[in-house]
C-alpha positions in Angstrom: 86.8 88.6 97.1 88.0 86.6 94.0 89.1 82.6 94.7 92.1 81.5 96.4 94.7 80.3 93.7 94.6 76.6 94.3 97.6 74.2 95.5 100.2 73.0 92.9 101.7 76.6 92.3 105.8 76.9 92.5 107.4 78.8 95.1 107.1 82.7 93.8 109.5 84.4 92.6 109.4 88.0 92.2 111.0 89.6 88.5 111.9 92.8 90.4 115.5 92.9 92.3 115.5 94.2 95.3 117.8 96.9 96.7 119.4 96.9 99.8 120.8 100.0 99.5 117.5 101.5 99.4 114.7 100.2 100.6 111.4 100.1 98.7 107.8 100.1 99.4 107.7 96.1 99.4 110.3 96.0 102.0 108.6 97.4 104.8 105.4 94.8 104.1 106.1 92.3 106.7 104.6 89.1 108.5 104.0 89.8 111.9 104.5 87.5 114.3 102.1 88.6 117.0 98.8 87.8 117.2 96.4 90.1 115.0 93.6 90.5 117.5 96.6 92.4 120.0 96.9 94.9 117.0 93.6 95.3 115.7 90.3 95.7 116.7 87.7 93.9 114.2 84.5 95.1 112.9 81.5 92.8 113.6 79.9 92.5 109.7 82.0 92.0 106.9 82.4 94.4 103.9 82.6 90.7 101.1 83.0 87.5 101.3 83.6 84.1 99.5 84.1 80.6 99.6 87.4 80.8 101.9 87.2 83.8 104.0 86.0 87.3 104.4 87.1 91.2 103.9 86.3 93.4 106.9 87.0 96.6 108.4 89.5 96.9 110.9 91.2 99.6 113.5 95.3 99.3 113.9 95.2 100.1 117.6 98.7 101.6 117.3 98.1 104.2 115.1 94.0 104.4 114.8 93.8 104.4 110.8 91.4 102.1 109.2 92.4 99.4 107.0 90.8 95.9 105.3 91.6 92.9 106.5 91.2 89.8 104.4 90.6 86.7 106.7 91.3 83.2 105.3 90.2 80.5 107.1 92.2 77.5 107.1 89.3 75.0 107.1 88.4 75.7 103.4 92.1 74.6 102.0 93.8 71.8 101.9 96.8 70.4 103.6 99.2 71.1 100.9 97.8 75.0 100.5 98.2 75.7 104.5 101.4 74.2 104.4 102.6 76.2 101.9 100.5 78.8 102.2 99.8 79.7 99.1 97.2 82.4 100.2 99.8 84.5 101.0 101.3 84.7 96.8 98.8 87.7 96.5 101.4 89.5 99.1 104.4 88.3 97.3 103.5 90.1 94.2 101.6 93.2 95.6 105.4 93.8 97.5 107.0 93.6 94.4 104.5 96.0 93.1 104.8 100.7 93.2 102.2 102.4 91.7 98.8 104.7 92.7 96.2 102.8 91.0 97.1 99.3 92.8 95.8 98.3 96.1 99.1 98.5 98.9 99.3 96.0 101.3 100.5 96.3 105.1 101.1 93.0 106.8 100.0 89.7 106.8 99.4 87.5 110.1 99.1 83.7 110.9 97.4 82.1 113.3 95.9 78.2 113.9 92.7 79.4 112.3 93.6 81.8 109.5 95.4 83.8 107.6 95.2 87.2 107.8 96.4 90.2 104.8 95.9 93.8 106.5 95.1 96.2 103.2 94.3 99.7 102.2 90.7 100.3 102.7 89.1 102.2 99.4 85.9 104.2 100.9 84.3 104.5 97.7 83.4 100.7 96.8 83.3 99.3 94.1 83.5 100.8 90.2 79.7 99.8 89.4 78.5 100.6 93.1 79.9 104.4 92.5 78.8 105.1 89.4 75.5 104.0 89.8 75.1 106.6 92.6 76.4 109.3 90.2 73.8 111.9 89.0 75.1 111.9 86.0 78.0 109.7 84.2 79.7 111.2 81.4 82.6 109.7 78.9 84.6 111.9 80.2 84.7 110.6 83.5 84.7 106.5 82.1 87.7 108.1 80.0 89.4 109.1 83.2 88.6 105.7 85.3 89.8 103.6 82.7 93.3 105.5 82.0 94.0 104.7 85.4 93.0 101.0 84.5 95.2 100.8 81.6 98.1 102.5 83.1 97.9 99.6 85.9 97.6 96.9 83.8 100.7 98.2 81.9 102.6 98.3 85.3 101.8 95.4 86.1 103.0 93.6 82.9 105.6 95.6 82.5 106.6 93.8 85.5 105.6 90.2 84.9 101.9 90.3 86.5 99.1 89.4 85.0 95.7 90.0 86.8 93.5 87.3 85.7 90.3 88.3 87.4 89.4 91.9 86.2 86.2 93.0 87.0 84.5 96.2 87.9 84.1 94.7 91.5 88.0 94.6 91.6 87.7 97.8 90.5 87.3 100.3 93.6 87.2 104.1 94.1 89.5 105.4 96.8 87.3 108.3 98.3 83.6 108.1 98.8 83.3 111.6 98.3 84.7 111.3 94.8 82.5 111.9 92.0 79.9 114.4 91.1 81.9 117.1 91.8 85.3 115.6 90.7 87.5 113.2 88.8 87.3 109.2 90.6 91.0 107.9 91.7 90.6 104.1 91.7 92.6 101.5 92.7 93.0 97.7 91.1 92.6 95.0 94.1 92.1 91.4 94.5 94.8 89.7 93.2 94.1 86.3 94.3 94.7 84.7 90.8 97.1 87.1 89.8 100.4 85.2 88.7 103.6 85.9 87.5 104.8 85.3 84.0 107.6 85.2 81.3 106.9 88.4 78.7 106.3 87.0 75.5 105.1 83.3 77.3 101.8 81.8 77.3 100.2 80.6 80.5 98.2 77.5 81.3 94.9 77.0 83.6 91.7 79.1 83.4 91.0 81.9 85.8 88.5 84.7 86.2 84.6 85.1 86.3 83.1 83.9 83.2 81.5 87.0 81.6 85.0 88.9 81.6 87.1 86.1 80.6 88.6 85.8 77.0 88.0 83.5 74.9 91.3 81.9 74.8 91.5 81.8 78.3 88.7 78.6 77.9 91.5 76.9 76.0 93.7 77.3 78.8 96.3 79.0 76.5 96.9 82.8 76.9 98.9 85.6 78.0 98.6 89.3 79.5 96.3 90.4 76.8 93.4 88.6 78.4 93.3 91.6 81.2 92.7 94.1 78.4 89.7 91.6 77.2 88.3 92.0 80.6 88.7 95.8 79.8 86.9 95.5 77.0 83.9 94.2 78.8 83.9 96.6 81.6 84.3 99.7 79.6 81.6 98.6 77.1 79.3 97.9 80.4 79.9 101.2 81.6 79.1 103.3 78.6 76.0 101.2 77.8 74.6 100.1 81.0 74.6 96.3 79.3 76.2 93.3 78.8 78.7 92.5 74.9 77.6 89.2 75.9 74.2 88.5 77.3 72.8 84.9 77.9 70.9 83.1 81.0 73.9 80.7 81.7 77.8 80.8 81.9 77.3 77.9 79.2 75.7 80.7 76.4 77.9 83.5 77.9 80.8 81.4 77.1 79.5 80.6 73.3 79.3 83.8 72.6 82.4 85.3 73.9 84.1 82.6 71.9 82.5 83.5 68.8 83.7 87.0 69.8 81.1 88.7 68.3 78.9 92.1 70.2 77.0 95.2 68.9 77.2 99.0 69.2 74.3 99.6 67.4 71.2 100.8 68.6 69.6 103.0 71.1 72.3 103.3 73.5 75.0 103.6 71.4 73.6 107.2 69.7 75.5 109.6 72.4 78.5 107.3 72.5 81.4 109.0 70.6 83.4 106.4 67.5 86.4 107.3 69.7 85.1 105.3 72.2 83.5 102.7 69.6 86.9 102.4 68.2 88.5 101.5 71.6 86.1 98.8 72.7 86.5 97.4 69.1 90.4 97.5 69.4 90.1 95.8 73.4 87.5 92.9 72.4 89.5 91.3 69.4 89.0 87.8 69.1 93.0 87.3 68.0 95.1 88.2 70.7 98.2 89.3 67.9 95.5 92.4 67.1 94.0 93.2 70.3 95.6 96.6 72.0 98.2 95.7 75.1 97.6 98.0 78.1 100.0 100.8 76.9 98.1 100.9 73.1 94.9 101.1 75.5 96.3 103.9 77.3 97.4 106.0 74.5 94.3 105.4 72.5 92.7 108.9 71.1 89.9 108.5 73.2 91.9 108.0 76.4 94.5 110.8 75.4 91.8 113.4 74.5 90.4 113.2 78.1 93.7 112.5 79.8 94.7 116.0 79.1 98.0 116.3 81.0 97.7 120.2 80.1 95.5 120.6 83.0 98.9 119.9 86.0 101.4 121.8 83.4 101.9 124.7 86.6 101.9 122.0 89.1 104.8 119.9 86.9 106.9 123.2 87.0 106.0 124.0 90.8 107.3 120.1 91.7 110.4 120.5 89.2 111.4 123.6 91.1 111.2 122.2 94.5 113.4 119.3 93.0 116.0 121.6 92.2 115.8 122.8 96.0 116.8 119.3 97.4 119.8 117.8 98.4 120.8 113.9 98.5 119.5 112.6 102.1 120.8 109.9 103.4 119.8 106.1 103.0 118.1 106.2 106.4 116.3 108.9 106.0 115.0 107.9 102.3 114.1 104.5 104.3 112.4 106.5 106.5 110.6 108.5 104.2 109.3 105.7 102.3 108.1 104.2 104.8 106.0 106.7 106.2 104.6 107.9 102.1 103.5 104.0 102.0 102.5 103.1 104.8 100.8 105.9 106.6 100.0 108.6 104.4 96.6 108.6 103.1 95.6 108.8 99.4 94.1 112.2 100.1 97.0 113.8 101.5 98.6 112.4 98.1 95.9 113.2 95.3 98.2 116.3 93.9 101.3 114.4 93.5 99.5 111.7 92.2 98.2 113.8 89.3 101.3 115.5 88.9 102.9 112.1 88.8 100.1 110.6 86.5 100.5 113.4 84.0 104.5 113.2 83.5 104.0 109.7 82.5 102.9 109.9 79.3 102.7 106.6 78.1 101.0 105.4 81.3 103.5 102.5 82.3 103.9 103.6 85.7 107.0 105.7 85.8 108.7 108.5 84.5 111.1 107.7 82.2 114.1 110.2 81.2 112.7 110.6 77.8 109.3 111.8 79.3 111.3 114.1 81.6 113.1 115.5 78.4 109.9 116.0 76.7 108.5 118.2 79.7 111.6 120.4 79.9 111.9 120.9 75.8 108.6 123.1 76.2 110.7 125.7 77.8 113.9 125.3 77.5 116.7 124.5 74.3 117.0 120.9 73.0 119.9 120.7 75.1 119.0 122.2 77.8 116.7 119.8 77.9 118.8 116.9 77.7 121.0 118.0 80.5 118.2 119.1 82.8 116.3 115.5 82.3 119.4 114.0 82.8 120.5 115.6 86.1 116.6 114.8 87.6 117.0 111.7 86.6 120.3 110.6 88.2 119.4 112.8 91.6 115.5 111.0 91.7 116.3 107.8 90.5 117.8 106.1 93.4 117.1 103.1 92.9 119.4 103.3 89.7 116.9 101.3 87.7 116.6 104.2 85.5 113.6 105.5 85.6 111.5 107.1 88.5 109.3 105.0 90.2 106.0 106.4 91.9 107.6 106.3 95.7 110.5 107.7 94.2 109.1 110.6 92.9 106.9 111.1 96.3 109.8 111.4 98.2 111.0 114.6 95.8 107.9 116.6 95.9 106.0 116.0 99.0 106.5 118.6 101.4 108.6 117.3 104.4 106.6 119.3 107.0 103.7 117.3 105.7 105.3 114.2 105.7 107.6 114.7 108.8 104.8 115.2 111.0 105.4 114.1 115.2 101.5 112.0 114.7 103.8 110.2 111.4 106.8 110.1 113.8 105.0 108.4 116.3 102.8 105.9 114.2 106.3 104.8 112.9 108.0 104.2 116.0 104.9 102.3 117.2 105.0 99.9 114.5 108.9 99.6 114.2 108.4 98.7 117.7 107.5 94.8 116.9 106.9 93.6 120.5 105.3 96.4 121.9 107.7 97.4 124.5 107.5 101.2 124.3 111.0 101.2 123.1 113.0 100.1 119.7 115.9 97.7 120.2 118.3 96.4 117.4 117.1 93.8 116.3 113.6 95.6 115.5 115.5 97.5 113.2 117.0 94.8 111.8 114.3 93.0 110.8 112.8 96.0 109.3 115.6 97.0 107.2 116.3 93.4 106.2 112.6 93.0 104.9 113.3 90.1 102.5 116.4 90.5 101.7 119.8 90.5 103.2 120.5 93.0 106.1 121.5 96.3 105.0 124.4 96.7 108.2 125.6 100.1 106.8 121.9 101.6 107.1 121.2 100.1 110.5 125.1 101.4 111.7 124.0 104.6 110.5 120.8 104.8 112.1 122.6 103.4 115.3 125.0 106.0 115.0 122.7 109.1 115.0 120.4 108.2 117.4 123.1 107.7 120.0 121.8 104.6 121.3 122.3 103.8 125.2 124.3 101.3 126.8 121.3 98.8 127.4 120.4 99.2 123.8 117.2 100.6 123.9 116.1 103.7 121.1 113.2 105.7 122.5 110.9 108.1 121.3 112.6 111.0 122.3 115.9 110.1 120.0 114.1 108.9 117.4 112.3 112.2 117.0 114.9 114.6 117.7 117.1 112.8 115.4 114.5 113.0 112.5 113.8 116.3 113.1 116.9 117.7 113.4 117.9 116.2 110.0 114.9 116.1 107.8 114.2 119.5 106.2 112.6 120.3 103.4 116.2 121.0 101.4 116.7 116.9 101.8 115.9 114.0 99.6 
């Protein structure tokens, strides 16, 4: 668990508008109001900890999934910092945030003690932890984890975000059965001195843990590039089992990452491919100007060659063609919908889009862009053909109109309905839409959760109104809710 961002920080604003019309994945991440002990049940030991507060492993009593909670206690901060609380900034940028390989968050909680952040709980630990188990590590696989990375990192910028703290800790593998016998699906977490920035600005202050920090981020002058530093130093560690910067202290560490210098000579650096050489070369340049930014990293020869998009080609064509087979749903049931794919469905029961989804981006920023759709369809069809069929994908998907296809966006197109419209989903929403536990939804309930942070969306809530028939006393129960989803989800609708 990284450190709190200390006190003195303006009030956040996130880069990314926010779109009534349809709701996103950040707009159904919520402060709850009632106490967190009457939703979940605690486990005794904790999975981290740090100077503020803990991470532990927690049971929604609602639904019965697993999550991590992070727990900040309000006696290690200062007046100022509870007042504001700041703690919760790591929330404010995580709901701004859509993409595989970055930790989703579910709620956050206050109480006179602490603060409380209820996250997706990654059973394979942490980056170092996993692959030390492995029988055997090959570049291959450390090709494939840090793609992932890199495609992150170039979300987040993309967006604003930088990190600040990357680390193989903050690092973490989804599945604990991932490994040996398959490719590892990580996640990027702990964004406790992320912030956001201007592009093309530098930023102030010095963040991080020492041995991955760059250099200029010791002058307290620097900008996104210091994540892919930080990359730099994790890949290099995990295709040498050592250290680009070796000393007893955080004094000498910090010497010699300011003279920037590190070898890939010797013994085990023999069975280490240039490609690879190349890359750490390119990631741990002294001048920021010349280092690689997150989507150079990505598309790097030695990330490309085993990033071989070749391998989902039937799988793109088998999600195209069930594309083809939807119709435009309606707002509530795309709310619906996204709700459910990112709040409820597990990673596992996502893996295949997520590959799909992975391999269509070709650049690795995080979403599919109409030119990466064009250069899928030009493999089989006519240039213009091409054109036109990107285009029309494009303007169905893409409803968000922000012109390109964001990862929940594309979920909602290709995952089977009848997976995702299950009664056990059905029910785990209406227990959590139902905020006071009553055993019934009422109005306001649904206003709050189709308002999120923004203003209230009164078309979408008259239409849901509308459908489910609601009774005189205004009370929504299970019953309507269901048949009403039922009735009018099908696999034909988007």
């Amino acid at each position: 668990m990284g450190s709190i961002c200390s006190s003195g920080h303006k009030a956040l604003e996130t880069t990314r508008p926010r779109n009534v019309d349809v709701l996103a994945p950040g707009n159904f991440v919520q402060e709850n109001s009632r106490s967190f002990y009457s939703i979940y049940k605690l486990s005794p030991d904790p999975l981290g900890s740090g100077a503020l507060g803990e991470i532990r492993l927690c049971t929604d009593l609602r639904t019965g999934d697993t999550r991590a909670v992070k727990i900040i206690s309000k006696a290690g901060l200062n007046k100022a910092e509870v007042d504001s609380r700041s703690v919760f900034r790591e929330v404010e940028i995580l709901k701004t945030l859509d993409h595989p390989n970055i930790l989703k968050t579910f709620e956050y909680f206050e109480d006179r003690s602490n603060f409380y952040i209820v996250m997706e709980y990654c059973k394979g630990g942490d980056l170092f932890d996993k692959v030390s188990q492995l029988l055997v590590f090959t570049e291959k696989q450390a090709a494939k984890i840090m793609s992932q990375v890199f495609s992150g990192l170039s979300y987040l910028h993309s967006r604003g975000v930088i990190h600040r703290d990357m680390k193989p800790e903050n690092v973490v593998i989804v599945d604990e059965a991932d490994g040996n016998e398959g490719d590892l699906q990580i996640k990027i977490i702990d964004f406790d001195n992320a912030t956001f920035y201007e592009i093309n600005t530098q930023i102030t202050g010095s963040y991080g843990t020492t041995l991955y920090m760059a250099p200029e981020v010791f002058d307290k002058n620097y900008n996104e590039k210091c994540d892919i530093w930080s990359c730099g130093v994790i890949l290099y560690i995990l295709l040498s089992g050592t250290s680009p910067f070796d000393a007893w202290n955080d004094a000498e560490i910090i010497k010699l990452i300011k003279k920037g210098k590190f070898s890939l000579d010797g013994e085990r650096w023999n069975n280490i491919s240039e490609e690879a050489k190349d890359l750490i070369r390119k990631l741990l340049v002294k001048d920021v100007d010349k280092r690689l930014n997150a989507s150079q990293a990505f598309m790097h020869p030695w990330c490309t060659y085993h990033h071989n998009s070749n391998e989902n080609k039937e799988d793109i064509r088998h999600s195209i063609f069930h594309i083809n087979r939807l119709r435009r749903a309606s707002k509530l049931k795309q709310a619906i919908q996204t709700f459910i794919l990112s709040q409820l469905m597990k990673p596992s029961e996502l893996k295949a889009q997520e590959a799909i989804f992975s391999s269509m981006d070709i650049n690795g920023d995080g979403v599919i862009s109409k030119e990466e759709l064009y250069t899928h369809f030009k493999e089989t069809m006519t240039d213009e053909d091409a054109r036109l069929e990107a285009n029309r994908i494009m303007e169905f998907v893409d409803t968000d109109n922000n012109g390109v296809i964001d990862y929940t966006e594309f979920l909602r197109a290709t995952v089977e309905k009848r997976k995702m419209i299950t009664k056990t989903n059905l029910e785990k929403t209406f227990m959590i839409f139902d905020k006071d536990g009553s055993g019934y939804l009422e109005v306001n309930e649904l206003r709050e959760w189709f308002s999120g942070d923004t203003n209230i969306n009164e078309g979408l809530l008259k239409e849901f109104l509308n459908n489910l028939h609601v009774t005189e006393d205004g009370k929504i129960h299970f019953d309507q809710f269901q048949e009403y989803l039922y009735t009018f989800t099908n696999e034909s609708e988007y």
